[in-house]
N, C-alpha and C positions, 0 to 999 in steps of 0.2 A: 565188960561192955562199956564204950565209951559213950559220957550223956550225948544229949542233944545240944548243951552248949557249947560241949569240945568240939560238936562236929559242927555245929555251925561258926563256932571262932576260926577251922580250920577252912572252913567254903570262904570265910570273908578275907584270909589272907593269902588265898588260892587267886581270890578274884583282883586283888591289891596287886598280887606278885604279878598275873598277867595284864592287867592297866599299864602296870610300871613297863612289862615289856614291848610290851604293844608301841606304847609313847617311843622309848629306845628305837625299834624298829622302823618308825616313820619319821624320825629326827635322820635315819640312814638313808632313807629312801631316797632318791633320786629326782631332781624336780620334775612334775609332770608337764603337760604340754597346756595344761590351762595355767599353770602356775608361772610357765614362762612366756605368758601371753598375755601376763598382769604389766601393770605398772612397773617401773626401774623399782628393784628393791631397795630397803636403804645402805647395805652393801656396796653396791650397783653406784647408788649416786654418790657413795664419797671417794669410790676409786673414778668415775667420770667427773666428779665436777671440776680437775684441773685443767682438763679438757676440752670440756660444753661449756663450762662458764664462759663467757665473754668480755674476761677482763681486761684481754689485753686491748681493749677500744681504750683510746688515751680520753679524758675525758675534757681535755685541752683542743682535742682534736673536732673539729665541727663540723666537721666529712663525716664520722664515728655515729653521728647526730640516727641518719638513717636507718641503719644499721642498729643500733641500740635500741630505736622504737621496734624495729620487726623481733627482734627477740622479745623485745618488754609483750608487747601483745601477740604472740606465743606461750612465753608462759604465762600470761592471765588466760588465754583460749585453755590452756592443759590444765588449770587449776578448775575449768568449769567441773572436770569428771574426776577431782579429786577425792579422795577415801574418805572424807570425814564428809562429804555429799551424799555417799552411796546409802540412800534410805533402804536398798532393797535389803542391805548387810547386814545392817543392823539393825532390822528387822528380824531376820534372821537369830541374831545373836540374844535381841530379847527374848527372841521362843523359846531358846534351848530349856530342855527341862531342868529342875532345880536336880538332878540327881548327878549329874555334870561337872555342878559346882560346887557341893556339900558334901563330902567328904563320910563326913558322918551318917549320910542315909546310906553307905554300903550296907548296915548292916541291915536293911529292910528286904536286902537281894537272899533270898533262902535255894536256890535253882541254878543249876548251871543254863538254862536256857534262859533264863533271866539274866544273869551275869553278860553271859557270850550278845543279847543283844543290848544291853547299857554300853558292853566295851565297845562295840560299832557304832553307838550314838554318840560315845567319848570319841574316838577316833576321826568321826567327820566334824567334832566340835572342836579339837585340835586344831583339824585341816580351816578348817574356816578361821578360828581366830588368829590361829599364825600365819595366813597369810593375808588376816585384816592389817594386822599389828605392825606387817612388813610394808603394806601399804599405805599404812599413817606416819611410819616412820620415813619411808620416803617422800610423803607428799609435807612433813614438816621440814624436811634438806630443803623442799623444791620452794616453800614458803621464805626459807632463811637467804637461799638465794636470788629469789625476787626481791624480798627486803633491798638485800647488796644491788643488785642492778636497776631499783627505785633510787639509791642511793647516787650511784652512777651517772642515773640519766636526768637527774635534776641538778647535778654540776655541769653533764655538757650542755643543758637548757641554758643556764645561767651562762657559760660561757660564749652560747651564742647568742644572748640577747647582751652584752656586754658587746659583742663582735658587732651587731645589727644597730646598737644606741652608736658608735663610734661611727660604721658607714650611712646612719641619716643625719649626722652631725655632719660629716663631708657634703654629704648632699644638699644639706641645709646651707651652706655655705657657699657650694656652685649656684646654687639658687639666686641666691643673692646676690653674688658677682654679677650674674647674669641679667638680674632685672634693676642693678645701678647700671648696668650699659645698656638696656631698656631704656630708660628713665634719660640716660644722658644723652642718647642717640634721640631720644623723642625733641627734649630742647635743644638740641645744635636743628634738629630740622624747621621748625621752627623759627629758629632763629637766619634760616639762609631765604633769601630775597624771590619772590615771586615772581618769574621771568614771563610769567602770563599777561603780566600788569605792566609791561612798560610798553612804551609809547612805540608804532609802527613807524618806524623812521624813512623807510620806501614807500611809506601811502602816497599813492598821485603823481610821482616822477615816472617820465618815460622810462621804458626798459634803457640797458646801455644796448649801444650797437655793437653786434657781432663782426668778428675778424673778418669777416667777407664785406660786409658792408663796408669797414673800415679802407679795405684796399680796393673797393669797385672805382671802375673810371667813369660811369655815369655821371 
C-alpha cells in the first residue's frame, strides 16, 4: 500500500503535468475577439511601424509642418488609454492570489477539485497578464516612436522659424524702403510752392471781349 506521501507527491505532479498543459494549450489557442479588439500588439507595431510611421515628411519641408502636428497630437490623444494607464488591470493583477505565483504552495492543493479550480484561476491569470504584457510592449514601440517624431517635429519647427526670421527680414526691409519714400515724398512736397498764395493777376480788369463782340458792326 502506497503512504500518503507517494500519493500526494503524485496528485502534486498530476496537477504540475496539467498546468503545464493547460498553459501549452492556450499559447495554441486562437486569438479571441476581445483580444483582437485590444491595442496593436507589439508584433503588430514593428511589422506596421514602416508604414504608420510618418517618416517620410521631409523635415526640411515646411508644408510637412501640418501634417506632423496632426499625427504628433494623435499619438499623444492614443497615449491618453495607454497600458501602463489601465488602473483597472492592474488592479486586477494585484489581486490575483499568491497561489498563481508561488510555485511552492502547490503542494498545499491535496484535491482534485482544488487543483481543477487553481488551474482556472492560473489560466484567466495567464489570459490577463499576457495580454497586459502585449500591451505594454506595444505601447512602449508607440512611446519610442513618439520620441522619433518629437524629434522630427522640432527640426521642422526650427526650420520654419529659420524660414519665418528670413521673410520678416524681407519685410523689414520693404518697410523701410517704403517709409524713406515716405519721408522723401513728405519733403519734396513741402518743399513745392503754394499756388494758393500768389497774387490774383485778373483782380479788377474787364473780362476780354468775346468773338462776336469783336466782329459786331455797331
Amino acid at each position: 500500500m502506497m503512504s500518503s506521501k507517494t500519493v500526494k507527491g503524485k496528485d502534486l505532479n498530476s496537477l504540475e503535468n496539467l498546468n503545464l498543459s493547460l498553459w501549452m494549450l492556450f499559447l495554441m489557442l486562437p486569438a479571441t475577439e476581445e483580444k483582437k479588439s485590444l491595442k496593436r500588439t507589439f508584433q503588430q507595431i514593428q511589422e506596421e511601424e514602416d508604414d504608420d510611421y510618418p517618416g517620410s515628411y521631409s523635415p526640411q519641408d515646411p508644408s510637412a509642418g501640418p501634417l506632423l502636428t496632426e499625427e504628433l497630437i494623435k499619438a499623444l490623444q492614443d497615449l491618453e488609454n495607454a497600458a501602463s494607464g489601465d488602473a483597472t488591470v492592474r488592479q486586477k493583477i494585484a489581486s490575483l492570489p499568491q497561489e498563481v505565483q508561488d510555485v511552492s504552495l502547490l503542494e498545499k492543493i491535496t484535491d482534485k477539485e482544488a487543483a481543477e479550480r487553481l488551474s482556472k484561476t492560473v489560466d484567466e491569470a495567464c489570459l490577463l497578464l499576457a495580454e497586459y504584457n502585449g500591451r505594454l510592449a506595444a505601447e512602449l514601440e508607440d512611446r519610442r516612436q513618439l520620441a522619433r517624431m518629437l524629434v522630427e517635429y522640432t527640426q521642422n519647427q526650427k526650420d520654419v522659424l529659420s524660414e519665418k526670421e528670413k521673410k520678416l527680414e524681407e519685410y523689414k526691409q520693404k518697410l523701410a524702403r517704403v517709409t524713406q519714400v515716405r519721408k522723401e515724398l513728405k519733403s519734396h512736397i513741402q518743399s513745392l510752392p503754394d499756388l494758393s498764395l500768389l497774387p490774383n493777376v485778373t483782380g479788377g480788369l474787364a473780362p476780354l471781349p468775346s468773338a462776336g463782340d469783336l466782329f459786331s458792326t455797331d
